[in-house]
C-alpha positions as a printed NumPy array, in Angstrom:
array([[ -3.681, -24.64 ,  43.807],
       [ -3.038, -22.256,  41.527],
       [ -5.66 , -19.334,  40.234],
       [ -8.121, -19.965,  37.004],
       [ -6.573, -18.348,  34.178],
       [ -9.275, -16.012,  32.519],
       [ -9.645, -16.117,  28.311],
       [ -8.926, -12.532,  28.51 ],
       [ -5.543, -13.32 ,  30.704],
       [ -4.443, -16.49 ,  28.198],
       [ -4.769, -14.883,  25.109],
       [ -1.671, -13.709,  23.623],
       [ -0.623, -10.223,  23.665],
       [ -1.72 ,  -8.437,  20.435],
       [  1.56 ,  -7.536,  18.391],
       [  1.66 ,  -3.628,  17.416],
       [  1.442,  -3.016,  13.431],
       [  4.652,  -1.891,  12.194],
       [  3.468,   1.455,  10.214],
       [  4.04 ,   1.88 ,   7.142],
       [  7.344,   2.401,   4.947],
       [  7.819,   4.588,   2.191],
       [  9.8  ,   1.447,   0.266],
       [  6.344,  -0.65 ,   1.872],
       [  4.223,   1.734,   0.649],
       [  5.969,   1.529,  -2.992],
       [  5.433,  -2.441,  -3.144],
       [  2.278,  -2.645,  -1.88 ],
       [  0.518,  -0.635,  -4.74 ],
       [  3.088,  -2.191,  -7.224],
       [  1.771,  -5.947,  -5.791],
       [ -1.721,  -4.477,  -6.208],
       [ -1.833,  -2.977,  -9.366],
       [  0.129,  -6.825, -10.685],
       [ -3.016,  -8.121,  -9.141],
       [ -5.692,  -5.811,  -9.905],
       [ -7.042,  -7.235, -13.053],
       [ -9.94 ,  -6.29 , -14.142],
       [-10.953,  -2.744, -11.902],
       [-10.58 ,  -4.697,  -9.031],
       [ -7.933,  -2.293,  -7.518],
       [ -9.671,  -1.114,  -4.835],
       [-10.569,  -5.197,  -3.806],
       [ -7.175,  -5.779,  -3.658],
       [ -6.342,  -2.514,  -1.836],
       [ -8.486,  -2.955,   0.67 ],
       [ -7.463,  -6.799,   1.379],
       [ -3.542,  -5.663,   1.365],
       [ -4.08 ,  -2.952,   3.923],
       [ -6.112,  -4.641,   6.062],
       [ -3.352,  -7.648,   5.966],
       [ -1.172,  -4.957,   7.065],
       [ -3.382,  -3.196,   9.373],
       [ -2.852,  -0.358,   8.323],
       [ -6.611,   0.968,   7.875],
       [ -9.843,   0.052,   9.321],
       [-13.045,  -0.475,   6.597],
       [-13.946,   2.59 ,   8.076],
       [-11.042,   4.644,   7.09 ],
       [-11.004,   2.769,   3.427],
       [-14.747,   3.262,   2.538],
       [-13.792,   6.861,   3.424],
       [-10.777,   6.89 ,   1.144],
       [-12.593,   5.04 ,  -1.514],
       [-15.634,   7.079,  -1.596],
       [-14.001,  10.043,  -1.79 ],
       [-11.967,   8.509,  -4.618],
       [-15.303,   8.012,  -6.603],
       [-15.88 ,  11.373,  -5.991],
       [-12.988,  13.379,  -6.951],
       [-12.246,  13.977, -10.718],
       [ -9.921,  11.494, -12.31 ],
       [ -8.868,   7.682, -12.569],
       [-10.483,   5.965,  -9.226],
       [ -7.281,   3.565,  -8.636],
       [ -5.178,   6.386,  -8.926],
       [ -6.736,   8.962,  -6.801],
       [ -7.546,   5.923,  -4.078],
       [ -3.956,   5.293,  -3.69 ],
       [ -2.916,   8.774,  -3.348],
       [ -5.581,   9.467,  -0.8  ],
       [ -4.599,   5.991,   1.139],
       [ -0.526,   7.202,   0.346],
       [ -1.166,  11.077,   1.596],
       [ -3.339,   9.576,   4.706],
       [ -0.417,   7.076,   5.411],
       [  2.705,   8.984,   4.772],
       [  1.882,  12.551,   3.797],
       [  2.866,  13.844,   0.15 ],
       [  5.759,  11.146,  -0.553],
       [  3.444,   8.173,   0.496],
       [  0.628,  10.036,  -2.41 ],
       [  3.703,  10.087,  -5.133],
       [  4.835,   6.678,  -3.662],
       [  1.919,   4.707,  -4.397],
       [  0.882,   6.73 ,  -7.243],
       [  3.75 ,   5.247,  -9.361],
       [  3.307,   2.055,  -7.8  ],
       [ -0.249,   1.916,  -8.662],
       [  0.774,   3.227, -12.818],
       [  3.91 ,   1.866, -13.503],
       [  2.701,  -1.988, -13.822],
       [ -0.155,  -1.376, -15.874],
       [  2.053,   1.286, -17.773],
       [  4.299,  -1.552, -18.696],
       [  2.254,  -4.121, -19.491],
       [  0.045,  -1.547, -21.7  ],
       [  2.971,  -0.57 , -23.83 ],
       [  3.695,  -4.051, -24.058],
       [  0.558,  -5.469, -25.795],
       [  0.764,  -2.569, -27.502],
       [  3.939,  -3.534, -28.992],
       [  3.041,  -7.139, -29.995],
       [ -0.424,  -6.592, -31.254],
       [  0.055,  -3.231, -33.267],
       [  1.362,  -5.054, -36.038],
       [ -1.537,  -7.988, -35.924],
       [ -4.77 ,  -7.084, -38.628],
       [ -7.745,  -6.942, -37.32 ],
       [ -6.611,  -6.346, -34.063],
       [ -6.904,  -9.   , -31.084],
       [ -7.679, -12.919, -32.408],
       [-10.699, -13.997, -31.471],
       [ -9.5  , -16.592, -29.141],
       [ -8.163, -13.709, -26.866],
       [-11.599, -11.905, -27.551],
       [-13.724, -14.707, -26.432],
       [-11.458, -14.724, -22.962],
       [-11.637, -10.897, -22.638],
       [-15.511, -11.788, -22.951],
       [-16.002, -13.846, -20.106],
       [-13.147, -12.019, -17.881],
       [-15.306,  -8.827, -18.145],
       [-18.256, -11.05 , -15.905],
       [-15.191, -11.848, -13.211],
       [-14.195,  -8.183, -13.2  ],
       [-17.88 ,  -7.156, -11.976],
       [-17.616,  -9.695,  -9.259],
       [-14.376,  -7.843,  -8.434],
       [-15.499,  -4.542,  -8.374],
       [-18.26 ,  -5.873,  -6.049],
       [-16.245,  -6.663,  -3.622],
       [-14.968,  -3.436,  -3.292],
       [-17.869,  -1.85 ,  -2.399],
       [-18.788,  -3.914,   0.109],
       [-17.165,  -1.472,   2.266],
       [-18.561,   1.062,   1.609],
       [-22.054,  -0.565,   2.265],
       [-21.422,  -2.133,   5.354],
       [-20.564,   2.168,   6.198],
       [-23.895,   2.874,   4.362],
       [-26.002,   0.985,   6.17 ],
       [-24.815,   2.112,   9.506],
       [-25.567,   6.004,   8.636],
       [-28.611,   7.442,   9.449],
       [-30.917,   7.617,   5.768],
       [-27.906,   6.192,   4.3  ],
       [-29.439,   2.957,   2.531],
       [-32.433,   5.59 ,   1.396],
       [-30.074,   7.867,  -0.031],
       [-28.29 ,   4.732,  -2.063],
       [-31.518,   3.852,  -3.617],
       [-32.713,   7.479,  -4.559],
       [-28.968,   7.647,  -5.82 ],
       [-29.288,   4.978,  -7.813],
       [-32.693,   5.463,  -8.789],
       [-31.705,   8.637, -10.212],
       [-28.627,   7.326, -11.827],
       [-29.478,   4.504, -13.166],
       [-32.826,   4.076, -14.285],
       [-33.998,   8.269, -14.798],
       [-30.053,   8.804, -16.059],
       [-30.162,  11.864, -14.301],
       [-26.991,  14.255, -14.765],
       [-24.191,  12.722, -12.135],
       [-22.949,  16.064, -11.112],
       [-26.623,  17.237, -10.337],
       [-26.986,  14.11 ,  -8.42 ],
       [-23.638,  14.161,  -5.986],
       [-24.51 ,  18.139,  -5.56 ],
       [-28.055,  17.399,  -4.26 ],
       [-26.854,  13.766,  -2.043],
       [-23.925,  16.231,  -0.395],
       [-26.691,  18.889,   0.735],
       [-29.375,  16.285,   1.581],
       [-26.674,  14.631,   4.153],
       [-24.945,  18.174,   5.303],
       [-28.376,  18.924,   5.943],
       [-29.527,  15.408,   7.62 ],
       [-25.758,  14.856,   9.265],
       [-24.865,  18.374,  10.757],
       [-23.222,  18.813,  13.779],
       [-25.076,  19.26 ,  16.502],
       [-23.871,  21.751,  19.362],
       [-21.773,  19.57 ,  21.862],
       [-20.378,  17.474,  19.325]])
């Protein structure tokens, strides 16, 4: 008779992630920047890498917070951070380009074909630009869902969303004033403690 095979003994052996390429690197911010219609870059980042395994939601609402912190375009600075964390300085360059040159292209393109066109875009394509803008905020949504799953798990860290946006949104309270006072309030409330 032979021995009761455990779930834990039957299950397949997990397969290791390859790591990442510089050449993978290059097309996965080229794919997501074809893809990333309407500010949903970081979505689609987040879904690629986690396809690939290459980063927990951890390590992305890191990356992507930090993003939205640091001066300049969010896609851009997200996929050097997730390049630089991946593959030092040439994974930052690599997926820099890949994130620009797509959009670049397709920029310079309409560009092209509707310089010449009065009145700018026909109304047709306005009206669709018009109710894309309501898909893109569903987009951008999911992008920070992240980032609250990460909130909710740190100590005062749904408070400090609220008084955030509070501040933000409804007292329009300067931004820079804002992050300044959020990063003492949690170096103050998150400091090490000795034996950490």
């Amino acid at each position: 008779m032979s021995a009761p095979t455990t779930p834990a003994a039957s299950a397949a052996p997990a397969t290791p992630t390859p790591p990442p390429t510089p050449a993978g690197m290059l097309r996965l911010f080229v794919g997501v920047a074809l893809v990333g219609i309407g500010g949903g870059l970081p979505a689609h980042t987040r879904r690629a890498l986690n396809a690939r395994g290459w980063m927990t939601d951890a390590e992305f609402a890191e990356a992507y917070t930090l993003a939205q912190l640091t001066p300049g375009p969010n896609a851009v600075n997200l996929a050097a951070m997730i390049g630089a964390r991946l593959l030092g300085g040439a994974g930052a360059a690599l997926a820099v380009v890949g994130i620009l040159t797509p959009g670049l292209i397709a920029m310079l393109t309409v560009t092209a074909v509707t310089l010449g066109l009065p009145g700018g875009l026909p109304p047709a394509v306005q009206s669709g630009l018009r109710g894309a803008a309501c898909a893109a905020l569903g987009v951008m949504l999911t992008a920070a869902l992240p980032v609250l799953k990460v909130t909710a798990g740190i100590r005062f860290g749904p408070t400090l969303a609220v008084i955030t946006f509070l501040l933000l949104a409804v007292l329009r309270a300067d931004l820079l004033l804002v992050l300044a006072g959020t990063v003492i309030v949690g170096l103050i409330l998150h400091r090490p403690r000795s034996g950490e």
